[in-house]
C-alpha positions as a printed Julia matrix, in Angstrom:
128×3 Matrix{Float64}:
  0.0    0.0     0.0
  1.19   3.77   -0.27
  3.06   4.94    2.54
  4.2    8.36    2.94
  6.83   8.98    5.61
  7.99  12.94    6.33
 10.5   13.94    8.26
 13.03  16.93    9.13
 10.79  18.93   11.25
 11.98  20.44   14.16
 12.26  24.04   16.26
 13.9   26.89   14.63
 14.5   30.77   15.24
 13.01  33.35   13.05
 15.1   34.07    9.77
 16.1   30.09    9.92
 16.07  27.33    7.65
 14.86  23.31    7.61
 14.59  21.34    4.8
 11.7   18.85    5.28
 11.79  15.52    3.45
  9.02  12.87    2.23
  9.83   9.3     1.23
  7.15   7.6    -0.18
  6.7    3.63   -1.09
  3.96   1.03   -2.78
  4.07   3.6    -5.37
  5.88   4.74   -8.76
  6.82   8.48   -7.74
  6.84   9.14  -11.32
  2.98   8.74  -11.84
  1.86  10.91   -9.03
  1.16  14.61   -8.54
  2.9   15.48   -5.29
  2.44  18.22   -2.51
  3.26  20.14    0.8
  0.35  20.91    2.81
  0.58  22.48    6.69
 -1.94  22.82    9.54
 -1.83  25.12   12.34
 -3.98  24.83   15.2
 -6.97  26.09   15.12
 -6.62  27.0    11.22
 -7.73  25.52    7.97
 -5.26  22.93    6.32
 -3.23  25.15    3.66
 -1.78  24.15    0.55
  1.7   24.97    0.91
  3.61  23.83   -2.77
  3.33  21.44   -5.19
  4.87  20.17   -8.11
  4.27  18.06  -11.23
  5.3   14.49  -12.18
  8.4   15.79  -13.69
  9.29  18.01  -11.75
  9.15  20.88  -14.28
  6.3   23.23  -13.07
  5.48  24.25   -9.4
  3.32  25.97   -7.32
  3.69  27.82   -4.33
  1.17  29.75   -2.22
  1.84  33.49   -2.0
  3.19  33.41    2.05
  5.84  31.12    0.88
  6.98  32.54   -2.53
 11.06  33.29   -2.98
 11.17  31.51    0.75
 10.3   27.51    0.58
 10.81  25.24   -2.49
 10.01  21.77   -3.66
 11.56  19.48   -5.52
 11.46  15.61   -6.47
 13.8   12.45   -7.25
 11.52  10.0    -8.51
 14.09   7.58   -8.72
 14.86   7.55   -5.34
 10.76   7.9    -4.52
 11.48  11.22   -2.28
 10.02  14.72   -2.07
 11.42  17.55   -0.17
 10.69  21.05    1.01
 13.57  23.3     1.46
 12.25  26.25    3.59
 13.77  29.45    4.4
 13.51  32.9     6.24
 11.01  30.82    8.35
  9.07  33.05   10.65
  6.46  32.15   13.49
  3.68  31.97   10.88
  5.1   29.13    9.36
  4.61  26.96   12.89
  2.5   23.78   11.94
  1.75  20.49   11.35
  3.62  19.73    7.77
  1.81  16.94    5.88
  3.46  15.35    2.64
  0.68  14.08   -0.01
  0.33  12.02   -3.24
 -2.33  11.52   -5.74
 -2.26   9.7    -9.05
 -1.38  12.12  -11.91
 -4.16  10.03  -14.29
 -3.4   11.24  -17.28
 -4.29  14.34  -16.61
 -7.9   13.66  -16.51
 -8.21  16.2   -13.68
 -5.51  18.69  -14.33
 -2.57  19.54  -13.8
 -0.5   18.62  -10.69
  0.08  22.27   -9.72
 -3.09  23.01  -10.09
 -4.46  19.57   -7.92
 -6.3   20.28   -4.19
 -7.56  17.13   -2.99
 -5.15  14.52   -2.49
 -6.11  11.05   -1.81
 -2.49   9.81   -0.31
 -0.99  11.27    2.93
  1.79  11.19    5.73
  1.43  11.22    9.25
  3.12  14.91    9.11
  6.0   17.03   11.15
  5.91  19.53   13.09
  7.73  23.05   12.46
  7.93  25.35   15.18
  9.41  28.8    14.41
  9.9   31.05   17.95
 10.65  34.7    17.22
């Protein structure tokens, strides 16, 4: 079955960096959209990046812009998050997901919002 296992989370200052990694297996990488999702309490579940089966296009929502970015190795089934210039608003829960690419039946991976495949998440705490 898919399993999606993040880790790399952790406590950081303001104006630091962490670089959060997925590794995902029961699945070719190569054939699914992938994504970065976070959770803070009390808040909605946000979708933080994404990026195609290729790796080629990306999305990233606006807080995050010039600051975090994803990237893939489907040979070696990962997906990773390099974030930077974290600041307290970027504490929560981090959540890796999949979902099968199909084709493109429903769109493009960038452009994906509900994911059928998750992780169990880690947390990022960023004290000022």
């Amino acid at each position: 079955q898919v399993q999606l296992v993040e880790s790399g989370g952790g406590s950081v200052q303001a104006g630091g960096s962490l670089t959060l990694s997925c590794a995902a297996s029961g699945l070719t990488l190569s054939t699914f959209c992938m994504g970065w999702f976070r959770q803070a309490p009390g808040k909605e579940r946000e979708r933080v990046a994404a990026i195609s089966t290729d790796g080629l296009s990306k999305y990233y929502t606006d807080s995050v812009k010039g600051r975090f970015t994803i990237y893939r190795d489907n040979a070696k089934n990962t997906l990773t998050l390099r974030m930077g210039s974290l600041n307290p608003e970027d504490t929560a829960m981090y959540y890796c997901a999949a979902e099968p690419y199909g084709a493109g039946l429903y769109g493009p991976c960038v452009d994906r919002r509900i994911y059928t495949y998750w992780g169990q998440g880690t947390q990022v705490t960023v004290s000022s």
